[in-house]
C-alpha positions in Angstrom: 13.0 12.1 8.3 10.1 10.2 7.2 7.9 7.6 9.0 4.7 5.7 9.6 2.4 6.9 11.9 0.3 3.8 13.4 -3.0 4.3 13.5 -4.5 1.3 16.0 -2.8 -0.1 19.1 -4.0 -3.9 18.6 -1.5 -4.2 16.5 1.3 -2.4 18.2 4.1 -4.0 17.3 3.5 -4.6 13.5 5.2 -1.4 12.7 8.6 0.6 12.4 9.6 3.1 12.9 7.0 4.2 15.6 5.3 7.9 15.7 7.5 8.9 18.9 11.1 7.2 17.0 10.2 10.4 14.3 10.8 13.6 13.6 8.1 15.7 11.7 10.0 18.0 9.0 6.7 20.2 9.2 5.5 21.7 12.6 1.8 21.3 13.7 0.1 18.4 13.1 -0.1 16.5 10.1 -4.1 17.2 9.5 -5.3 16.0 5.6 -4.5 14.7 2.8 -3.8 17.5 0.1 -2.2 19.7 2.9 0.9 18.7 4.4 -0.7 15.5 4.7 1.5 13.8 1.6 4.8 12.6 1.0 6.6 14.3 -2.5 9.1 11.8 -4.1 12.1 13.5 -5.4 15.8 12.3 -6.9 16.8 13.4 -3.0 14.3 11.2 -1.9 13.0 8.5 -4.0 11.1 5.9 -1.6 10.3 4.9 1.6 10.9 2.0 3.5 8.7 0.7 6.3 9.4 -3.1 8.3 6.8 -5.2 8.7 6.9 -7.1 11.8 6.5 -10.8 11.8 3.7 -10.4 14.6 1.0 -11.2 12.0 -0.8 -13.7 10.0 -2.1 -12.5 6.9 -4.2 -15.9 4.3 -6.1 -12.3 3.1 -4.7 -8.6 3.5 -4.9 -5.7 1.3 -3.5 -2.7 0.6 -4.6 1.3 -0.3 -3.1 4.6 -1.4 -3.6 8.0 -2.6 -1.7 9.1 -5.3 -0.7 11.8 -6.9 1.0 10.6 -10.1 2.6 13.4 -12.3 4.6 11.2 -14.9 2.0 7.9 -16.4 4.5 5.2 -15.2 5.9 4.2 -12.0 6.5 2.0 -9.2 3.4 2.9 -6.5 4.6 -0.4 -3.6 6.4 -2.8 -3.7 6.6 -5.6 -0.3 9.1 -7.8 0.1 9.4 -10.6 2.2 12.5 -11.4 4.4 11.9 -15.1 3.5 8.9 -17.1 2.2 8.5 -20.7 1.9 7.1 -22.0 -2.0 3.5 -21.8 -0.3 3.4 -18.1 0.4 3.2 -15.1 -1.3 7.0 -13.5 -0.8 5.7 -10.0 -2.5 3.6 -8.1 -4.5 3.8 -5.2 -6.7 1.9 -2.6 -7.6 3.0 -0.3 -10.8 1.8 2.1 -13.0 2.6 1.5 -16.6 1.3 4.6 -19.4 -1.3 5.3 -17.0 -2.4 1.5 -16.5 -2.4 0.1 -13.2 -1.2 -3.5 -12.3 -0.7 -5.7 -9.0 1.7 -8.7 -9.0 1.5 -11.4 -6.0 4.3 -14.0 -6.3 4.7 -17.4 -5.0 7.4 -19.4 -5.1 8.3 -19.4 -9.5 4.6 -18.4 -10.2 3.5 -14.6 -10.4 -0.3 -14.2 -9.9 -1.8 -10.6 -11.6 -5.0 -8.9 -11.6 -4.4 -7.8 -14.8 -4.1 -4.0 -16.1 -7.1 -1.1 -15.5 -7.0 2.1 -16.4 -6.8 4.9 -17.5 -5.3 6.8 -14.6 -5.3 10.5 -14.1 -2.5 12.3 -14.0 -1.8 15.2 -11.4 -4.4 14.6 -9.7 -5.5 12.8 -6.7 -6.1 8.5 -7.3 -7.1 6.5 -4.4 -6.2 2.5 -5.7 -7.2 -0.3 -3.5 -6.1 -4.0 -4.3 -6.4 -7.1 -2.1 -6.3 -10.7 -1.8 -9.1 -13.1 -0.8 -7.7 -16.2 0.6 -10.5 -18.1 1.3 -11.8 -17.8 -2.5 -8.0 -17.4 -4.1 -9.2 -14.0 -5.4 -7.2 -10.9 -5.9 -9.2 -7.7 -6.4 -7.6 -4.2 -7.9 -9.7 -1.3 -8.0 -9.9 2.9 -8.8 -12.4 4.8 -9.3 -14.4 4.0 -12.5 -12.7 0.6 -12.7 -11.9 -2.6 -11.1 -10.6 -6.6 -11.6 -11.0 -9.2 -10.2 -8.3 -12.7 -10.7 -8.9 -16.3 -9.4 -6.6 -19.2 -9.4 -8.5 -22.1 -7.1 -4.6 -23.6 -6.4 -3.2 -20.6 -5.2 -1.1 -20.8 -1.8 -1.4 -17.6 0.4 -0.8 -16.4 3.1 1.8 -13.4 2.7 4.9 -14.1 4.0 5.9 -11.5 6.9 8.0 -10.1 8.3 9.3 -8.0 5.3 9.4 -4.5 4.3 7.4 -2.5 1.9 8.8 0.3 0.1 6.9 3.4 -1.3 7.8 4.8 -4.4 10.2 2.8 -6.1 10.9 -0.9 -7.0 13.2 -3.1 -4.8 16.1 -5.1 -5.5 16.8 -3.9 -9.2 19.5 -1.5 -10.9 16.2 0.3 -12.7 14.2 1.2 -9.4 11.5 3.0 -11.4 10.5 5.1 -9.7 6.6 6.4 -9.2 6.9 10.7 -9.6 4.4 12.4 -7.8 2.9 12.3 -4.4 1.3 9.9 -2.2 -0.6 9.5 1.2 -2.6 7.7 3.4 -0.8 4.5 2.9 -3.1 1.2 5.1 -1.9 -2.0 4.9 -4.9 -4.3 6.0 -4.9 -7.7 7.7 -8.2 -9.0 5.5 -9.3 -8.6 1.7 -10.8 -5.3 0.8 -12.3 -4.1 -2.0 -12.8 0.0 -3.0 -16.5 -1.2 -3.5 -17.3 -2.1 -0.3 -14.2 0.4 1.7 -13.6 3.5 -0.3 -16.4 6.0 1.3 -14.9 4.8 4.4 -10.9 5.6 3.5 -11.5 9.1 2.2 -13.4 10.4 5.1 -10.4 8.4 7.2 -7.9 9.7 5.4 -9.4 13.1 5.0 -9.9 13.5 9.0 -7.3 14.9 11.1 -5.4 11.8 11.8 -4.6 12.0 15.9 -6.6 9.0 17.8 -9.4 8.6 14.7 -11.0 5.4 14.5 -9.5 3.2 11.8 -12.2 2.9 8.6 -14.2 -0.3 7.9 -12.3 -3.6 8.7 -8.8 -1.8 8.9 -7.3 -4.1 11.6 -4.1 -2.3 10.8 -3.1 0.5 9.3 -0.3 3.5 9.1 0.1 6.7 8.0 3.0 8.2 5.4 3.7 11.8 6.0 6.8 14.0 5.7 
């Protein structure tokens, strides 16, 4: 069984399944990423769903991984809302396309995108970082070695919760396609972040044995994927 492994407790309820509703396929702790610290997506098990709970308001949030791509095109997340109203953002996507990333926000008809970066590298270890400013209307996607950055001064926000954001594959279509590879250290973040400004502070997070450690930067919540 998989699950998501909360990180904070001001945001207790944000989250399913809980740590303690889970069983750990591995025994011992789940200590780093690279170890046993990463979740392997396979035809037996091609994604991951997690809820998120309608406890929240998020005008700006943002979201990171690692990944561990081994074929160039994929679907890394994808969130969708359980209902949105034509003001808020009812999901986003983030893909892999030859190599190229991309991050979709949509809003009633409109789809808002940061536009494609890349080159990625392949079988090997990618943190990406993308997320949403809504004060300034800006969405920010970022890797090392390469970033962009959208505005659109009319855009609506916030994102509509609750929902539920699925790992690995894209929801709601007869062609999933779905991301190969490995991921970990999943965060979902309740303000904007940029890998500028956050991503010194997410590897030595996600690179820390993760039992009680303090959440990195202005992660006001956050969870964990592990097999």
């Amino acid at each position: 069984m998989t699950c998501g492994l909360e990180v904070q407790t001001t945001k207790a309820d944000a989250i399913q399944p809980k740590k303690d509703e889970c069983s750990i396929s591995s025994p011992g702790m789940v200590t780093s990423l690279g170890s046993d610290g990463f979740v392997e997506f396979t035809p037996t098990q091609p994604n991951i769903d997690v809820t998120i709970k309608d406890c929240l308001l998020l005008p700006s949030f943002g979201f990171s991984i690692f990944i561990y791509p081994q074929v160039s095109t994929g679907t890394i997340a994808h969130y969708v809302a359980t209902s949105a109203s034509v003001s808020e953002f009812s999901d986003f996507l983030l893909t892999l396309t030859n190599g190229m990333l991309e991050v979709t926000l949509n809003i009633g008809s409109e789809v808002f995108s940061s536009g494609a970066i890349g080159v990625l590298n392949i079988n090997s270890w990618n943190l990406v970082v993308f997320g949403f400013d809504g004060a300034v209307k800006k969405l920010h996607l970022s890797k090392h070695g390469g970033s962009r950055n959208q505005m659109k001064n009319d855009l609506g926000g916030p994102l509509s919760v609750p929902g539920v954001l699925r790992i690995g594959s894209k929801q709601g279509t007869s062609a999933p396609e779905r991301f190969t590879g490995r991921v970990a250290c999943a965060m979902l973040f309740d303000e904007k972040i940029e890998y500028s400004q956050a991503n010194q502070a997410i590897i030595s997070f996600c690179n820390s044995p993760w039992e009680n450690v303090p959440s990195p930067g202005k992660v006001l919540l956050a969870f964990i994927i592990f097999t």
